[in-house]
Structures are given as C-alpha cells and as structure tokens.
BAMILO-111950 format. One record per residue (C-alpha): residue in three letters; x, y, z. Coordinates in steps of 0.02 Angstrom, whole numbers, plus 32768, in hexadecimal, padded with zeros to 4 digits. Layout:
residues N
ALAXYZ ...
END
This chain:
residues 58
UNK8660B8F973A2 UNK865EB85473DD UNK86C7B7D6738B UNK865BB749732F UNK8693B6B972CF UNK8629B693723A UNK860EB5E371F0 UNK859AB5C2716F UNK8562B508713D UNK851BB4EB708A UNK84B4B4497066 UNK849EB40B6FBA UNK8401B4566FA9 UNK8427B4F36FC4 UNK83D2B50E7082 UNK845AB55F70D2 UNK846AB5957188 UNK84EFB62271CD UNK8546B5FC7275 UNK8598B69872CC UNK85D9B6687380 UNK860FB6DB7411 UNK863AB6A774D2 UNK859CB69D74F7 UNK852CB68C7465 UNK8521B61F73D1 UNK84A0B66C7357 UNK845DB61B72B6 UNK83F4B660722E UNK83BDB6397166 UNK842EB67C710C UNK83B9B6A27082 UNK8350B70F7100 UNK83B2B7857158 UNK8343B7DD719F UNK82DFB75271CD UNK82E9B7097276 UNK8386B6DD72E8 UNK8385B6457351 UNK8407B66473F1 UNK8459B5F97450 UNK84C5B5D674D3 UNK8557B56C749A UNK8524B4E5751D UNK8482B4C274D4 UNK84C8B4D07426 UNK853CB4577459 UNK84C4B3E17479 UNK8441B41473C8 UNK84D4B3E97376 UNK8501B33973BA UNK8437B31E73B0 UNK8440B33872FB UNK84CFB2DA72E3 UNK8493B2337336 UNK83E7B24372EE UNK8406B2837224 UNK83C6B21171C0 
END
C-alpha cells in the first residue's frame, strides 16, 4: 500500500475538500461524495492551484 498523507480542510459552511498526497500525486475530492469524482494532480501543478487561490480569494 502506498503511503498517503490525508488532510482535510473544513470551511464554515460546511463544503469540505479531502487532500491525500503521495510522491507523485496530490488527489482531492468532496468529502461528502466519496464516490464521486477524484481530481489528480501532480504536486507541481498543485503547487501552483494553490498559490492561484491564495492571491486571488476574495
């Protein structure tokens, strides 16, 4: 089994997203749908989603 590590970020409203990172992939998903669909990435281009979002949150 590959080892994962899991973060999960609540906001206020209760949309919540689930984070589980490898070497080489960061994946995200609801975590109200599990089953639903799983965005992957590789940790590069997560990298730079997450410093988009964070210069361009309102």
């Amino acid at each position: 089994m590959v080892q994962t590590e899991r973060l999960v970020h609540r906001i206020a409203d209760l949309n919540c997203a689930e984070i589980a990172e490898t070497a080489s992939t960061v994946s995200i998903r609801d975590s109200k749908t599990l089953a639903g669909p799983i965005l992957n990435l590789d940790p590069a281009a997560f990298t730079t989603f997450v410093n988009w979002t964070s210069t361009n949150a309102e």
